[in-house]
N, C-alpha and C positions, 0 to 999 in steps of 0.2 A: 358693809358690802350691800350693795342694793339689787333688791331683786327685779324680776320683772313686775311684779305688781309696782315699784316705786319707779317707772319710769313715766314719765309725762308723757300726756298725751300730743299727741301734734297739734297744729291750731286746722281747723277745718276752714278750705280757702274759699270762700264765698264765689258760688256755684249762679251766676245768672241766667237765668231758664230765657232762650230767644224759641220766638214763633215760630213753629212748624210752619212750610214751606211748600210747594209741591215740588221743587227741585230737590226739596232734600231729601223728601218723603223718597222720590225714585232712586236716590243712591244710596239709599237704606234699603232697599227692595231687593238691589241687584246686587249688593253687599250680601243679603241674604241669600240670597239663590245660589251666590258663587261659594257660599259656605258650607251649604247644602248638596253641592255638586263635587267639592272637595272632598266632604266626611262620607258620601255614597262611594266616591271612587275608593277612596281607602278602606273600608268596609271589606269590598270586593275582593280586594289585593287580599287584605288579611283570611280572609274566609279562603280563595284560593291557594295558599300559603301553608293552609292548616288543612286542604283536603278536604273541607265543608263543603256547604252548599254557597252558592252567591247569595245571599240575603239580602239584595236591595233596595232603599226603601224605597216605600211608594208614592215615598208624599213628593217625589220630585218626576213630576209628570209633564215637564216642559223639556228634560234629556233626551238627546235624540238616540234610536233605536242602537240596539247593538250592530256591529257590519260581518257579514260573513266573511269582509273578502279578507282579512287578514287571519289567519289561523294560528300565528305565535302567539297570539296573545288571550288571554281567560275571552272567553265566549258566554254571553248569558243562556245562549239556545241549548246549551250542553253543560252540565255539571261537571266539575274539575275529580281528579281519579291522584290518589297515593300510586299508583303504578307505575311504571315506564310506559311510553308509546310505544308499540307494536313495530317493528323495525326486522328488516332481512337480515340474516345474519351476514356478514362481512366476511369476504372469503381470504383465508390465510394471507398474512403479508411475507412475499419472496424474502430470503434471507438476502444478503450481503453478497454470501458466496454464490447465490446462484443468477444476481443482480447482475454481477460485477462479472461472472465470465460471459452470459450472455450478449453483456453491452462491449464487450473489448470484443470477442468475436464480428460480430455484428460492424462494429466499428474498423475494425481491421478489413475485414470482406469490404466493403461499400469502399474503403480508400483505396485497394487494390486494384477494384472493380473500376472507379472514377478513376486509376491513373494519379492518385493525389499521394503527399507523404505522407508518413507517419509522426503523428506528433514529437513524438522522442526523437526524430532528426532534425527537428526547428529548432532554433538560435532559440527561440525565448522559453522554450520546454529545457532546454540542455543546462539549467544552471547546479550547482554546487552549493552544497550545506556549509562552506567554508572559502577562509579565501584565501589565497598563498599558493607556493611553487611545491606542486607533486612531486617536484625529483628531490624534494626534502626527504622524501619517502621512503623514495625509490635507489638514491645513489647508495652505493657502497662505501659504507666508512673505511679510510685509508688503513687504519690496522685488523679491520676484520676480514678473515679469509674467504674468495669469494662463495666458496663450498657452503661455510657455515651459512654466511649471509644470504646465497638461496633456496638453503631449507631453512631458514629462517622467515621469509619471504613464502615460502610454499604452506608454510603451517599457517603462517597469517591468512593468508590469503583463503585456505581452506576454512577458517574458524570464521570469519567474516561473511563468508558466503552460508554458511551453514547456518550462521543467525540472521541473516535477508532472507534466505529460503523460507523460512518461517514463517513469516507472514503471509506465503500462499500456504504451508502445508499445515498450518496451526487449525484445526476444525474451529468453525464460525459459530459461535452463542447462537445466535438466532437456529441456523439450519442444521448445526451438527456436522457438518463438513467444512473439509480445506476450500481452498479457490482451486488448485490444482489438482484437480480429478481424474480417474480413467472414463471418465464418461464425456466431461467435457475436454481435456487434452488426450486424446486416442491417440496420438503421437507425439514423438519427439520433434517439435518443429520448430523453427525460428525462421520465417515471413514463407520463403520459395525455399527454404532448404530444409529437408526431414534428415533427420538420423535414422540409423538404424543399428541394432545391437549382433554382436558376435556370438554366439553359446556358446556352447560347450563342444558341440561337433565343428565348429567352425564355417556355420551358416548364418548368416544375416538374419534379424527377424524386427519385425515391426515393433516395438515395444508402448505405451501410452507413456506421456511424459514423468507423470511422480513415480512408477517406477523405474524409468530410465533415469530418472535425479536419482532415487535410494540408492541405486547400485552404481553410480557415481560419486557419491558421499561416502557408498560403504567400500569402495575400489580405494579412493582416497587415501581414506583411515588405514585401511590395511596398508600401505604403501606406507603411510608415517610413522606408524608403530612399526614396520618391520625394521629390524637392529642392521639385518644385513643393505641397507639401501640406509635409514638415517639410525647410523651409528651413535650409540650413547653413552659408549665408554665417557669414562672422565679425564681428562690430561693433568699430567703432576705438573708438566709445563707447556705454555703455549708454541704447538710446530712451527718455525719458520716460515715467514713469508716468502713466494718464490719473488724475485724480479721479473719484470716482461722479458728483459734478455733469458732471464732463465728458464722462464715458460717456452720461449721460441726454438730454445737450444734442446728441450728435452723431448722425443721424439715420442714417446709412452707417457707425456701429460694428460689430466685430463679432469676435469673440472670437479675439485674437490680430493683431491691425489694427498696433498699435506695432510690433509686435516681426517683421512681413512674413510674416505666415502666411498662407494665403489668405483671401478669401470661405466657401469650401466647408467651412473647417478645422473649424467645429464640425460642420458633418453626416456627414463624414468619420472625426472624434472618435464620437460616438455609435453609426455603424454597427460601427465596427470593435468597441466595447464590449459591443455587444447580440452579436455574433458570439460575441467571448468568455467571455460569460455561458454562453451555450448551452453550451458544451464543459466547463464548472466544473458547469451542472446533468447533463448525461449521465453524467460521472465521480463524482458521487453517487450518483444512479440507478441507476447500472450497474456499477459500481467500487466500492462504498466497501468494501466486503468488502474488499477486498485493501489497503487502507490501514490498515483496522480489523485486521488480521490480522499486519499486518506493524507494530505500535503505532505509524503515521503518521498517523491520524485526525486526531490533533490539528493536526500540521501544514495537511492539508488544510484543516480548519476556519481556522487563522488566514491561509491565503492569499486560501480564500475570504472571509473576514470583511474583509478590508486592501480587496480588489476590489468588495467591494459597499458601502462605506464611501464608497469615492470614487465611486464610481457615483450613489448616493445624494446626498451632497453637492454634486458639482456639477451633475445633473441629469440626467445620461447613461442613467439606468433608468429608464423606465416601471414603474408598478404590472404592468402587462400583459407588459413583457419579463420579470418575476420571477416572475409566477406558478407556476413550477415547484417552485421554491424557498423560496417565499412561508413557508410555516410555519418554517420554518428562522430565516429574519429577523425574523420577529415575535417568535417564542422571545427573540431576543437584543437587541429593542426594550425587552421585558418585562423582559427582565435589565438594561438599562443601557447593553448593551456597546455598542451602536448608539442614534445618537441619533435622537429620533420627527421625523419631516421631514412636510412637507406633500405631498402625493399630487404627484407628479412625470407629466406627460402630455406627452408630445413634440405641438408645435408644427402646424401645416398643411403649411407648409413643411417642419419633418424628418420628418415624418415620411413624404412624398411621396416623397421622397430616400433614403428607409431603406433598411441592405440587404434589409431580411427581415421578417415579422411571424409571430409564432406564435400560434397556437390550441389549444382544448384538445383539438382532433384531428388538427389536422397546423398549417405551418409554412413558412415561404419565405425562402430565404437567397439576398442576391443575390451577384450575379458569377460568371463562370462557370469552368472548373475552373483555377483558377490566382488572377493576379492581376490580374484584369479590371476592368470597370470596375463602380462598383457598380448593383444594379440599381433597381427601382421597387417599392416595397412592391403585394402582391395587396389 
């Protein structure tokens, strides 16, 4: 094995010394200087780097002066500092939630004021998370009763909204509040039409919005959970289907009769629907910014689209409960997505029974703050 001592040397390649110049001489000169003005700069960087002083050398007395006018960069007239630069403090950054109601307000006012729509009634804001025919949805399987199949419909429809609701009433990481406040929605509102709440004595009262939602969520619940409105006996065998003939012929039908729902079931069905309508128009109204912002619009749109489908269909909406929302549905009449129905008017009878009726300047929701009974339309 050979070590380094036993390697040969290289041959040395004969080196011809030529005459110095004064061409050469000069680009040997300014080779030096550019050398010299290289190692001075880097010097500076590093001494600045490390929080020293600039120690630049001297011998390079043909560099032109330091310049004031730039200040990002090390300064010889000033020694560099390990500290931070002296800076104002920065004043809080707005949450989300106080972002987002501010700008949908704001944004709402100026369209109203201008005469302009509101985004969520335009063809290219109105699209769906999905594609395909809502009355997949919405129609009634031919062996289920129609009883079963609208509180089955109602419970959906309640638990679906209850996890949309969410994302206004969820308090905000940054601010520590929901989007829907009593500070920022002082009412129950959806664009020109306000609700307003029934008590206990049977007075109208102004309520802010998240808690007119609570005691609509909580009106709800109580409604689904009571036995006497959705029955939960269990059947050893499934009740007979009536026939249409035999729904026509029977003079004390009434929607859910086979299957032991009550009397009240449909007025019960409808008020509980017209409530939750109202809460899908104020989170448009009032909210949509923040669906829109967070790219959940669509979503929204196809929850709302599923709910007013079935509303529609089996009758549970009046022209007059929608009104809020009216342009929205017609958009999507026009389009297809929704099918053209005949004007839907609730009855003498539900509508005496109703919880609530709204107008285009206020509005009455019955029962009172909980899960009451409901009340009597004004």
């Amino acid at each position: 094995m050979r070590t380094h001592t036993d390697y040969e040397e290289l041959p040395v390649m004969p080196w011809v010394a030529k005459p110095v110049t004064a061409e050469s001489q000069l680009v040997a000169d300014l080779i030096q200087k550019r050398i010299i003005k290289l190692a001075n700069a880097a010097e500076s960087s590093r001494a600045f780097g490390r929080g020293g002083t600039n120690n630049q050398a001297r011998g390079n007395q043909n560099a032109p002066p330091p310049s004031r006018v730039n200040n990002a960069s090390p300064s010889g007239y000033s020694s560099p500092s390990l500290g931070p630069p002296t800076m104002p403090q920065a004043p809080a950054s707005p949450s989300l939630a106080q972002s987002m109601v501010s700008n949908e307000q704001a944004s709402h006012q100026n369209a109203r004021a201008a005469g302009k729509i509101p985004l969520f009634f335009r063809e290219q804001y109105a699209l769906f998370m999905v594609k395909g025919n809502f009355m997949t949805l919405a129609a009634k399987p031919v062996l289920i009763e129609e009883g079963e199949w609208m509180a089955h419909q109602i419970v959906e429809q309640s638990r679906v909204l209850g996890n949309l609701l969410a994302c206004v009433q969820d308090d905000d990481r940054p601010g520590g509040r929901g989007v829907c406040t009593e500070k920022d929605c002082p009412s129950m509102s959806a664009g020109p039409t306000t609700y307003t709440w029934i008590d206990t004595n049977r007075n109208p009262i102004n309520l802010p919005a998240p808690i007119y939602i609570k005691h609509i969520q909580t009106w709800v619940n109580g409604k689904i959970q009571d036995p006497s409105i959705f029955p939960t006996e269990s059947f050893t065998t499934a009740p007979p289907l009536p026939s249409p003939a035999q729904t026509q012929q029977d003079p004390n039908h009434w929607l859910g009769k086979t299957s032991g729902f009550p009397q009240r079931f449909e007025t019960e069905v409808r008020n509980m629907y017209k409530q939750m309508f109202r809460v899908y128009a104020h989170v448009y109204w009032q909210h949509w910014f923040l669906f829109w912002h967070t790219s959940s619009h669509t979503y929204l749109n196809t929850c709302f689209m599923h709910f007013v489908n079935v509303g529609r269909l089996f009758g549970l909406l009046s022209e007059k409960d929608t009104e809020p929302m009216q342009p929205l549905i017609e958009l999507w009449v026009r389009q297809g997505t929704l099918p053209k129905m005949d004007k839907v008017e609730q009855s003498p009878g539900s509508a005496g029974a109703a919880a609530g009726s709204s107008t285009a300047g206020s509005g009455v929701a019955g029962s009172g703050a909980g899960a009451g009974a409901a009340g009597t339309a004004s």
